[in-house]
C-alpha positions as CSV (number, residue, x, y, z in Angstrom):
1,X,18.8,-17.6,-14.0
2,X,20.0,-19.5,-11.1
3,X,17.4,-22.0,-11.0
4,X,17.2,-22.4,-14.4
5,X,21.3,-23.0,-15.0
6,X,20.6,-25.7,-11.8
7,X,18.0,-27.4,-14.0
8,X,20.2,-27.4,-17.1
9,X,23.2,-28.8,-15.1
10,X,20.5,-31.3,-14.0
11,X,19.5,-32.5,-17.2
12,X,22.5,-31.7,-19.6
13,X,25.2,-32.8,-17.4
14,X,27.4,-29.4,-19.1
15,X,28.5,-27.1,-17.4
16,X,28.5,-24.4,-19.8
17,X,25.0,-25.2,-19.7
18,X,25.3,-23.6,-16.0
19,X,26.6,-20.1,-17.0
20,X,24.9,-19.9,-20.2
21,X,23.5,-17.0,-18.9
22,X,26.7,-15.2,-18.4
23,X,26.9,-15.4,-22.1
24,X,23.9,-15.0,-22.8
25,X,23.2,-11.8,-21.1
26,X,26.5,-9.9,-22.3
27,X,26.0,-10.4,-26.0
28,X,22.3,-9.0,-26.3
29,X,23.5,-6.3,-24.3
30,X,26.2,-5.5,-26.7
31,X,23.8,-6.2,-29.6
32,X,20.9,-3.8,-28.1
33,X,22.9,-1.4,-27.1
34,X,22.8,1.6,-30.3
35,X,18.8,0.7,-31.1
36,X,17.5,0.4,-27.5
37,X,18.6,4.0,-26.4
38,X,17.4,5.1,-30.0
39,X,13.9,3.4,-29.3
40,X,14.1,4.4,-25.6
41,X,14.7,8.0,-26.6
42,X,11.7,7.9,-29.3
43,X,8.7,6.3,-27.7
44,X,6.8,6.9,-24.3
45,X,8.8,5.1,-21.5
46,X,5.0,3.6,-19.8
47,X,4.8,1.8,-23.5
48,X,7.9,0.7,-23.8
49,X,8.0,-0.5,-20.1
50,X,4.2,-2.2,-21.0
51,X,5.3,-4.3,-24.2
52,X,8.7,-5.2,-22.5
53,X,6.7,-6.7,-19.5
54,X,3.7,-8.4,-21.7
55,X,6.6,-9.9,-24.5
56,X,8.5,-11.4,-20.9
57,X,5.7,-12.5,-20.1
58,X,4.4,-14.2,-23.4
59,X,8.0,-15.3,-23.9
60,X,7.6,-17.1,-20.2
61,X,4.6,-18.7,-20.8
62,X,6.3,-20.2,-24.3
63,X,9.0,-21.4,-22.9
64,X,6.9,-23.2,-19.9
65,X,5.1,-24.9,-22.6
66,X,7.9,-25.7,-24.8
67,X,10.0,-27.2,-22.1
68,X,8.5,-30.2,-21.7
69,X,9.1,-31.3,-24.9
70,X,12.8,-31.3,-25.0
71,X,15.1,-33.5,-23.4
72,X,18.8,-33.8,-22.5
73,X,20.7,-31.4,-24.1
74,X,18.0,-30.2,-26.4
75,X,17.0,-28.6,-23.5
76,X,19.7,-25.8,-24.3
77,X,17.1,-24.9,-27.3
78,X,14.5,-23.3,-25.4
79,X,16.4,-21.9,-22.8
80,X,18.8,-20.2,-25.3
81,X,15.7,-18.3,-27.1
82,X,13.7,-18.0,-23.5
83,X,17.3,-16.3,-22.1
84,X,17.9,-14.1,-25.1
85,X,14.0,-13.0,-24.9
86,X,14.4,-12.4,-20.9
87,X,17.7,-10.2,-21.3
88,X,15.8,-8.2,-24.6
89,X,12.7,-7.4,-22.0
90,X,15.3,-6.5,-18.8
91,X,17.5,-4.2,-20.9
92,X,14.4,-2.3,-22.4
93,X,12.7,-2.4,-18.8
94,X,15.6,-0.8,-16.9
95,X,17.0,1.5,-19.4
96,X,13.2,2.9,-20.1
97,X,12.5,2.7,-16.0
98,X,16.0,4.9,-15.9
99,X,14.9,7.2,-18.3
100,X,11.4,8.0,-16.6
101,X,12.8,8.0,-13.3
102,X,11.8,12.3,-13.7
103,X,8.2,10.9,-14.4
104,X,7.6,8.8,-11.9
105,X,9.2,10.6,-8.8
106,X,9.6,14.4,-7.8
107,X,13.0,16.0,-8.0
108,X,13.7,15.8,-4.6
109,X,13.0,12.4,-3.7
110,X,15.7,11.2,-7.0
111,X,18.5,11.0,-5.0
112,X,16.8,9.0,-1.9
113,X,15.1,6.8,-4.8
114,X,18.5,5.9,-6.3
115,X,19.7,5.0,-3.0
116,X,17.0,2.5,-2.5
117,X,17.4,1.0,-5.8
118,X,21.1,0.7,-4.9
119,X,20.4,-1.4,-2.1
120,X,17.8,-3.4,-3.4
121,X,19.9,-4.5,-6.6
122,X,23.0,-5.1,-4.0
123,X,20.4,-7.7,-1.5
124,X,18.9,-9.4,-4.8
125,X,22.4,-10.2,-6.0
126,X,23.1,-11.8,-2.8
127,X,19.9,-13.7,-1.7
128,X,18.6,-14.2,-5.1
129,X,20.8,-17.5,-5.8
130,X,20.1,-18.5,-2.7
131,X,16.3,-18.1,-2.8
132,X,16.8,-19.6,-6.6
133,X,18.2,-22.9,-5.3
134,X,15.6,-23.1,-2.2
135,X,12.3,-23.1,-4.6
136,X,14.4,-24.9,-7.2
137,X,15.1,-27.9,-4.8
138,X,11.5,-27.7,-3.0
139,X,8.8,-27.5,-5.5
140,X,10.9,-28.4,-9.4
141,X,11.5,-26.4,-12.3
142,X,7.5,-26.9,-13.7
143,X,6.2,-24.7,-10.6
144,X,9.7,-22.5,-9.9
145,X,8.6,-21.4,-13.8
146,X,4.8,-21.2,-12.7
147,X,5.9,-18.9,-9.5
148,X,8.1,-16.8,-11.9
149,X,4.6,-16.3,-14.1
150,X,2.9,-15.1,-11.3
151,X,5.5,-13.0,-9.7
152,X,6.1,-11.4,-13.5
153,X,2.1,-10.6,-13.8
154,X,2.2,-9.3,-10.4
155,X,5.5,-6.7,-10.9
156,X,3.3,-5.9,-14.0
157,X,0.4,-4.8,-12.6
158,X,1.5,-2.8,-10.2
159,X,3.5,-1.4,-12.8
160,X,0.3,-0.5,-14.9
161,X,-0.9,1.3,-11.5
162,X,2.1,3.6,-11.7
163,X,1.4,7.3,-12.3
164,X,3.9,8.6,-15.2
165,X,3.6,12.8,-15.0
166,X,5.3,13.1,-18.4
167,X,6.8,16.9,-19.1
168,X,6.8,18.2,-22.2
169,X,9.9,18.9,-24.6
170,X,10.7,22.0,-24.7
171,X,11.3,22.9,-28.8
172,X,14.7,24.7,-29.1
């Protein structure tokens, strides 16, 4: 987000086009919200986490290709429709990955996992924009898009290597 609002600002000269993602983000959360905990609810978390990832990633590779052919503020065109795509994927990824938290890790170890998590979302907030605007200003926004590709297939494969020990329902 950070390195893509840099680019925008870059290229636009706006600077809503800076915090478009703090639009961006909000409103398909508020749109999602009803139908992604009914869907979340009604199909197996793995699958849902699986077509979440693979539609990120599709959406990625779109948008990579699809930059290059906008310019100036047209640029807000693709990133709009990558943004709303990305936020779609990351609200089905974490609300399915909160749901099968039970799946994926025994009872006991809940507690030390949520802890973990805690942290780890607390140190990405603060060095993420930081780490953003590094590769953004060493390598440009063509390769800070292919790294994102690559990082996104490899969080997805070790996701497919993940063990879900689904429990039945119980009929009452």
């Amino acid at each position: 987000s950070f390195g893509m609002g840099l680019m925008l600002l870059n290229q636009t000269h706006l600077a809503i086009s800076f915090g478009l993602s703090t639009i961006v983000g909000p409103l398909v959360s508020l749109l999602l919200f009803v139908p992604m905990g009914s869907i979340v609810d009604r199909y197996p978390h793995r699958s849902i986490l699986i077509v979440s990832n693979l539609v990120r990633l599709l959406g990625l590779a779109v948008f990579a290709w699809a930059l290059p052919n906008f310019s100036g503020v047209q640029k807000l065109i693709p990133v709009v429709l990558f943004a709303i795509i990305d936020y779609m994927c990351s609200d089905f990824s974490s609300t399915a990955y909160s749901s099968s938290v039970h799946e994926l890790v025994n009872e006991q170890k809940i507690q030390k996992l949520s802890s973990l998590t805690s942290t780890a979302s607390s140190i990405s907030s603060i060095f993420s924009p930081m780490l953003g605007l590094a590769l953004y200003s060493l390598v440009g926004f063509e390769t800070f898009i292919f790294i994102e590709i690559v990082a996104s297939s490899l969080s997805f494969f070790i996701m497919l290597m993940m063990k879900f020990h689904v429990t039945p329902r119980r009929v009452s």
